[in-house]
N, C-alpha and C positions, 0 to 999 in steps of 0.2 A: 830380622833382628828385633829383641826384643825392646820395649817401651826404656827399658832403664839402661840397656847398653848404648839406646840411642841417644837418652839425653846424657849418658858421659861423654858420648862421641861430638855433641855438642857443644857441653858444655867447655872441654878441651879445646873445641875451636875457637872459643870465646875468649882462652888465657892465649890462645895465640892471635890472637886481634888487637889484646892487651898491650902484649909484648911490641909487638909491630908499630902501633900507636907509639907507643912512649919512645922508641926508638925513633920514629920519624919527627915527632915534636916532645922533645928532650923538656920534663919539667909538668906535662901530663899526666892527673894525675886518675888510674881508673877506679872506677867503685864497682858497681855488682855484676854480673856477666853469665846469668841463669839459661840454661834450656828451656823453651818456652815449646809450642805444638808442633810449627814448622819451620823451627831453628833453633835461633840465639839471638841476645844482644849483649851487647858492651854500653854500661853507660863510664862516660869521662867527663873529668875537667879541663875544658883545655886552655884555662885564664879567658884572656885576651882574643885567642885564636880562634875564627872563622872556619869551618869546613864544610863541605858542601857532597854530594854523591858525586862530583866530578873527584873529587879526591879517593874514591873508591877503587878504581885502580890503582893506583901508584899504593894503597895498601894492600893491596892483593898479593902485590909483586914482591913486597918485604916479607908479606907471610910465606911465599913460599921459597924467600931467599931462609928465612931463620928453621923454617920445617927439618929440614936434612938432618939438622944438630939435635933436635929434639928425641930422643931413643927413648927416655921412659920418664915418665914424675917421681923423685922422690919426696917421701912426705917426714915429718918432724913437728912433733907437741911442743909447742912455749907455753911458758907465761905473760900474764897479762903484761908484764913489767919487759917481757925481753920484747915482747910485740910490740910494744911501742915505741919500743928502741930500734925495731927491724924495720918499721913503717913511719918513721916519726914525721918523716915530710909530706904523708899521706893522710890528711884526715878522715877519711871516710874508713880506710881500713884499718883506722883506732876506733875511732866509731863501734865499728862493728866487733871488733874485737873485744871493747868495753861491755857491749851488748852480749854479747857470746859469754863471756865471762860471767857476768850474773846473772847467766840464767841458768850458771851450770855449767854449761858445755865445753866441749875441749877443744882448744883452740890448735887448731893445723896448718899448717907451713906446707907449702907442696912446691917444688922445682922442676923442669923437664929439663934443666942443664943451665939457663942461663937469665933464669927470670924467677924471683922471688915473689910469691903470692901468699897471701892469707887467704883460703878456705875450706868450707867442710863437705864441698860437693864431691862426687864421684867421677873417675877420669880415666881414659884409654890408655893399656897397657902400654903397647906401641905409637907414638902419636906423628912419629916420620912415616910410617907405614899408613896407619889408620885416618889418616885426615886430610887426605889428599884432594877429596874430591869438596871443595867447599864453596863459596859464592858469596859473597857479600851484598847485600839488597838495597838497602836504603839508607837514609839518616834525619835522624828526627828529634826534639826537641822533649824532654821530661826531669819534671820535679824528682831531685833527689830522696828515694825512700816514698815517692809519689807523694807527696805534702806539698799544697801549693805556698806553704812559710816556708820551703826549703831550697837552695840554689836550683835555678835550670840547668839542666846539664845534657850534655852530647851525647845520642842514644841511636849506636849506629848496629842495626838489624843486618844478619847473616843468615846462612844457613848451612845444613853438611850431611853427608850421605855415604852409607857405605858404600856404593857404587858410584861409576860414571853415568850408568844407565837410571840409577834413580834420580839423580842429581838435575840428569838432561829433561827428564820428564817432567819434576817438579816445576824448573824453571819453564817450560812451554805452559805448564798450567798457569803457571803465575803471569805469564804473556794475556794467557786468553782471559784469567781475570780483568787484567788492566781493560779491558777493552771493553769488558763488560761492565767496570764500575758503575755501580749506579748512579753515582753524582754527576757522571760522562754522558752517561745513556740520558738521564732525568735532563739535562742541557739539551740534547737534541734534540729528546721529544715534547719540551717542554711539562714535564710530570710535577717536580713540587720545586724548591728554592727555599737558602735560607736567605734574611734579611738582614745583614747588620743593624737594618735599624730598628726590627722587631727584637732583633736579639738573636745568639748562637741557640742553637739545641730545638730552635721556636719554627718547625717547618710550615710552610707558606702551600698550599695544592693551588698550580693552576688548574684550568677549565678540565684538561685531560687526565690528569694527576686525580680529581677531585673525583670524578667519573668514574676511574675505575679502582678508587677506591668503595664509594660508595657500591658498586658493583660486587664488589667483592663481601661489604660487610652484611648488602640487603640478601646476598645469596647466602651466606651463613646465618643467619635472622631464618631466612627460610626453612633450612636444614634444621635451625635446631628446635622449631615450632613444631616440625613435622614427629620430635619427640616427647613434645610436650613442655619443652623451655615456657615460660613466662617472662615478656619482656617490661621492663621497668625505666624511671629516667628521673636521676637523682643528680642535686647541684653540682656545680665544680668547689664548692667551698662546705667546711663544715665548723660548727664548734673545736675547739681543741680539745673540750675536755673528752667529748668523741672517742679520738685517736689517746687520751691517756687510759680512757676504759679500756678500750681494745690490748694497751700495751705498744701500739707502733709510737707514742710518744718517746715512751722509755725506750725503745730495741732499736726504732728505725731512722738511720741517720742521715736520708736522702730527703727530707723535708723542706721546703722554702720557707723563708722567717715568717711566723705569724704576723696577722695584721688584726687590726683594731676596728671593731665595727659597734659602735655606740659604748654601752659598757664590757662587751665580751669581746673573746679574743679567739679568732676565726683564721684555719689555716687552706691556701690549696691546695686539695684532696690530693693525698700520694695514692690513694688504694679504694674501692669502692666498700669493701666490706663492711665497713660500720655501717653504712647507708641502710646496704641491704639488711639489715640485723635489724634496724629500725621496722622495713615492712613486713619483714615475718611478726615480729613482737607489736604489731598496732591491735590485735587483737588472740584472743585466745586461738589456740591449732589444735586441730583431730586427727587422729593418727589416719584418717581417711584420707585429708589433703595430704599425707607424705609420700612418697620423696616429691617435694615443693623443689621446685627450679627457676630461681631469679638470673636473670639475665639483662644485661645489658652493652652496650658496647657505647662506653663514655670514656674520655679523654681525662689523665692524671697526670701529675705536674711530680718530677723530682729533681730535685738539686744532681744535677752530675755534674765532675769537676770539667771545665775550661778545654783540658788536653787530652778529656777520655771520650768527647763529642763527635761524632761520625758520620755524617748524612742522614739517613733515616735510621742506622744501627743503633744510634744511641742518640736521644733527642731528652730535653728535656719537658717537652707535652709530648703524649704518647695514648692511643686511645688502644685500648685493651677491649676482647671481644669477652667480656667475663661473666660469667654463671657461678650462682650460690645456691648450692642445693643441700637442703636441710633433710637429712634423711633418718628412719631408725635406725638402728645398730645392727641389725639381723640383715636389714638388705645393705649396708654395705657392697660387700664385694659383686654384688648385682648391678650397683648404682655405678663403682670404677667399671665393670665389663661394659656398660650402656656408653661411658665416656669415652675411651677406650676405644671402641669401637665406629663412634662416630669421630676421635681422632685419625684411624686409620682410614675409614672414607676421604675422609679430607683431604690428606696426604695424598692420597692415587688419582683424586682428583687433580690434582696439579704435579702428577707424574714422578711423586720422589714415592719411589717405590726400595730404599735401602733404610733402614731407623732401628733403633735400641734404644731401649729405656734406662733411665740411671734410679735406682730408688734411693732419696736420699732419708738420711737417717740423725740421728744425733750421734754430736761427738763424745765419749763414753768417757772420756779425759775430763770435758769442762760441761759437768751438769748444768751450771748455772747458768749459762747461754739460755737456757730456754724455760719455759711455762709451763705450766703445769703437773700435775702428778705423774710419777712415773710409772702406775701403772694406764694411767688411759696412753701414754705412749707406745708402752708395751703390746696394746689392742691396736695402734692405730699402724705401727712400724710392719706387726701381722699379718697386716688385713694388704695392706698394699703388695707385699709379698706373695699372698695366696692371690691378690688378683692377679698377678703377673705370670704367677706360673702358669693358670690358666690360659697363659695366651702362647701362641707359636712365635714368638719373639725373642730376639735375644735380650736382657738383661744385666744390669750389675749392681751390687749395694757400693755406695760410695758412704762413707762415715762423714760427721762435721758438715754435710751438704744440706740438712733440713733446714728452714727457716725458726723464730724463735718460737713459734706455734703450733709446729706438726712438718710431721714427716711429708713426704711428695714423693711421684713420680714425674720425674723430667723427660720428655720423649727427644729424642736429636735422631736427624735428618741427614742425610746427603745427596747435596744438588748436582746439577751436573756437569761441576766440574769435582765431584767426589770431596768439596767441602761441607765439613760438617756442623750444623747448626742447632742449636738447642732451641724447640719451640714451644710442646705444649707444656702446661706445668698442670696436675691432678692434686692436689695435697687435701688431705685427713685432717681434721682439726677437731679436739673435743677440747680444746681452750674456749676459745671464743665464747662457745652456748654456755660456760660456766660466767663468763668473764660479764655476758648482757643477760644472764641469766632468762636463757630461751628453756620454753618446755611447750609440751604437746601433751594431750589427756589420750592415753590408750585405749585399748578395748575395755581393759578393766574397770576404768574411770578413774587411773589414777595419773598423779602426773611423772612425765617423765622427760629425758633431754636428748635434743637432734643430735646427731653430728651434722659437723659442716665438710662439705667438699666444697673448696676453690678450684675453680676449674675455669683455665685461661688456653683454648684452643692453637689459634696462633701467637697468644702468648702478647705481644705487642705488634697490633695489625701495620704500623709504621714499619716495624722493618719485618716484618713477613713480608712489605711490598716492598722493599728496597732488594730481598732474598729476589721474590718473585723477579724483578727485575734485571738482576745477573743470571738469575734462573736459567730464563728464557732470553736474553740477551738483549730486553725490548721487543722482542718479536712475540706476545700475546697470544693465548689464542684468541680463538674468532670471538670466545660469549665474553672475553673480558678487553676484546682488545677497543680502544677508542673512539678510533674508525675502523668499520666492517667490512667496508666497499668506496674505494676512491674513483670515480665514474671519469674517463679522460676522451672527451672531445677533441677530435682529430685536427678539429677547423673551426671556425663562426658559426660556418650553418649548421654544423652538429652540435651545438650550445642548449638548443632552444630541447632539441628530447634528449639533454643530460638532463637539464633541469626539470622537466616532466618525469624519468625514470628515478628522481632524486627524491621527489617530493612525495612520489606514490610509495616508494619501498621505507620512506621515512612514516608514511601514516601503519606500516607495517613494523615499526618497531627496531627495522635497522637503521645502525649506524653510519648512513652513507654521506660524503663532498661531494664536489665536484670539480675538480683543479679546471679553472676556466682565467688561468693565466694566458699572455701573449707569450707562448712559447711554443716548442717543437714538441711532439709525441712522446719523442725519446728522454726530451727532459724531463716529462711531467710522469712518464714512468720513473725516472730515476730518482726524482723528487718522492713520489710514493713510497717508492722500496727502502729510503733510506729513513719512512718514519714508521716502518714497520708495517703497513699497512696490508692485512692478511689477501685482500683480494684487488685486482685491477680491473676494469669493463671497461675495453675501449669503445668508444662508438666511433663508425666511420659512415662513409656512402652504402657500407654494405650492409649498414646494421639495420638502419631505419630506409624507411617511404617515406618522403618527405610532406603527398598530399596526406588528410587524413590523419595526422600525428598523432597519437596517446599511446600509454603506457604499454598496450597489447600488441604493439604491432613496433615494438622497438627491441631490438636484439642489441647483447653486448659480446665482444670478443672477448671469453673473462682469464685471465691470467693470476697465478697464485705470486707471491713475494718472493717463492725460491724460483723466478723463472720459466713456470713451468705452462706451456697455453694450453688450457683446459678446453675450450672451445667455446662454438658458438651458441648463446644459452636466450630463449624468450624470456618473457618477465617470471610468468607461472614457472618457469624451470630453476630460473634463478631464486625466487625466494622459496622455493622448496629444499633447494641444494643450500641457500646462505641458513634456515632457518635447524637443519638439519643438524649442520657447523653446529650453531650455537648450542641446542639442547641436547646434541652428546656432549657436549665440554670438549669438543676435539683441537 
């Protein structure tokens, strides 16, 4: 089924959730009810009245007591004046009606037999026949029209499928998500936390959290040095008038309130990019130093609303791995294939091997969205295009998706549970070098202006590790996991060459414990496996000689995480096998 017959067939589900609703609590009253990626929702008013996902049933049962009756939607144009008279108990559907009206549009009526709606969405011929198979999810709490000046309202998530067999599938993925939540997994294994009293959006790394993140960002630092990146390290705070040069004062509406420092007025950094402008332009450029690649991985601050906050998905500090690279015009599509290509390294290093790129573009409707002349867009919309074709990937132009500065290419991913996630972002900019007036003297000796690529790999490293983290389900591999080797002493007397085999493999750079709790064997495996821990070495009677003790003469029983007993390994064997793990990435 295609994308559009899918979201009628949802969106249909959505006017019978409606109907169900107001049927069971008489006086409820609903507002929008869109098809969204992996469903639907219903948002309502329900006054006074509480509900809860225990009440999810009992609406299920009503949808598919009222389904049978439903045979087709008839539709019907009013006026603004009879709408109001058809919906007058409904404000939200005068509302919208009001809104529809001045904007032009034609206002439509649609019925499946016994439930009167106002909309303009698209809907299933058949909807007794076609909506059979559908699910109700959750329920959850959103500002009317998303405005946090506008009533809360009841925002109960569905879904629906043309089959049985897609329907059953779906929901088993959505099982294995829950398990894998990362807020669930980050509690177990201790990884990051927020504080109420630092604040929402404000995540917290503990010791292990901290670890492999930093693991993760000094290994991209490395990868991208090896192509010649330049790393830099610029405040968290800047002037404003900064960001009014740039234009994110004017265009960008995720800003936190200015603050006041002597006589000037100083905001914290949404974006790095003015920074970087500043150390390309400290001094004159040769067309020799280009393409110049500033890099850094520094932490920005954006206002995001209250109820759109998510564990590491959406935070409001966020440290971005980002590169500014100033390039000629001629190597362009040289400069994206170079990006491009150390995107997809990246990606297969951490095993998502499924991605397509979105090229986003301007909306051809509303010029004024954006900066600058339309012919440097015209070059820069071009260029992104031919880099893409160049590549064996699949592709799409998406209109309205560019930012107010230039076009981009978005790459999006799928984990493995085959959801998909938008990470790197590539964009073309030839605002900017006009806006801080950047130039570089060419061969000729005359002057001339970069372009800019913004170029953000994983995008915001916070929730690349929140992805990671459902990714792989907490289960790491070996070069990123926390702990590398949890050493478990059978007994007492096997303590003393845990702590010997612990302290040698640790001057060797792995990550080893030693679980030397008063417990059983079986506990202290079980305790391992449940914090993901890639490798186990038991030690017993059999492993070590007790005269003569060091690290050469002690053997471990080593066991992997899924179970499996690898066998019995010396020291030399073991950090040959552990060291192996880590520098394939396996």
């Amino acid at each position: 089924m295609d994308n559009k017959l899918l979201d009628n067939l949802r969106h249909s589900c959505a006017h019978l959730l409606a109907k169900s609703v107001k049927d069971l609590w008489p006086g409820t009253h609903n507002g929008i009810g869109p098809s969204i990626e992996n469903g639907f929702y219903q948002d309502f008013d329900f006054g006074e009245t509480k509900i809860s996902e225990s009440d999810l049933p009992k609406i299920e049962e009503k949808m598919r007591q009222i389904l049978p009756m439903w045979k087709s939607f008839t539709y019907n144009e009013v006026t603004l004046a009879e709408a109001k008279k058809l919906f007058k108990e409904n404000p939200y559907k005068i509302e919208m009606a009001e809104e529809f009206a001045k904007g032009g549009k034609k206002l439509m009526t649609n019925n499946p037999g016994n439930f009167l709606d106002l909309c303009k969405m698209g809907h299933v011929e058949h909807p007794d026949k076609e909506l059979t198979h559908f699910k109700l999810l959750s329920v959850a709490g959103a500002y009317w029209r998303g405005s946090e000046k506008n009533k809360m309202l009841t925002r109960i998530y569905g879904t629906c499928f043309p089959t049985a067999k897609e329907l059953e599938d779906f929901l088993l993925r959505q099982d294995e998500a829950k398990k894998r939540d990362h807020k669930k997994i980050s509690k177990e294994l201790e990884l990051f936390l927020i504080s109420p009293s630092v604040g929402s959006g404000f995540p917290l790394y503990m010791p292990k959290g901290a670890l492999l993140k930093r693991l993760l960002e000094n290994w991209l630092i490395e990868e991208k040095e090896k192509r010649g990146f330049q790393f830099v390290w610029t405040p968290h705070i800047g002037k404003s008038d900064l960001y009014k040069q740039s234009g994110h004062w004017q265009k960008f509406d995720a800003m936190f309130n200015p603050m006041k420092v002597d006589d000037d007025e100083y905001v914290l950094k949404p974006m790095n990019c003015p920074h970087h402008f500043q150390i390309f332009n400290v001094r004159p450029r040769s067309y020799r130093e280009l393409p110049l690649y500033l890099a850094e991985n520094a932490t920005v601050y954006r206002y995001e609303k209250a109820g759109e906050l998510n564990g590491l998905f959406r935070v409001r500090a966020l440290t971005q791995d980002d590169t500014h690279a100033f390039v000629r015009d001629q190597d362009i599509s040289a400069e994206i294939q170079k990006v491009i290509d150390l995107t997809f390294h990246v990606y297969e290093t951490f095993g998502f091997k499924n991605y397509k790129a979105r090229i986003s573009v301007r909306d051809p409707k509303n010029p004024d969205k954006y900066l600058g002349e339309v012919k440097n867009w015209d070059r820069a919309e071009k260029a992104l295009v031919d880099a893409m074709k160049s590549q064996d990937v699949e592709y799409f132009v998406a209109e309205g998706e560019a930012a107010f500065y230039g076009p981009k290419i978005d790459v999006m991913v799928k984990d493995s549970l085959g959801r998909e996630w938008q990470l790197t972002t590539v964009q073309l900019d030839f605002v900017q070098p006009e806006n801080f007036d950047m130039k570089y003297i060419n061969e000729n000796g005359k002057e001339e202006r970069p372009a800019v690529l913004h170029v953000a790999i994983l995008g915001s490293v916070d929730r690349f590790f929140g992805i990671l983290i459902e990714h792989f389900a907490g289960a790491f591999p070996v070069w990123l996991a926390p702990v590398q080797l949890t050493l478990i002493p059978i007994a007492d007397r096997h303590q003393k060459a845990a702590n010997i085999l612990r302290d040698e493999l640790k001057t060797q750079r792995i990550r080893v414990d030693v679980d030397d709790r008063q417990e059983s064997m079986q506990s202290k495996i079980r305790q391992a496996t449940l914090q993901k821990v890639p490798f186990l070495g038991i030690i017993g009677d059999k492993e070590i000689t007790l005269d003569n003790l060091n690290y050469k003469n002690i053997n471990v029983n080593l066991r992997s995480r899924d179970g499996k007993n690898l066998g019995v390994y010396n020291f030399d064997k073991l950090l040959s096998f552990l060291k192996l793990e880590i520098d394939n990435k396996n």
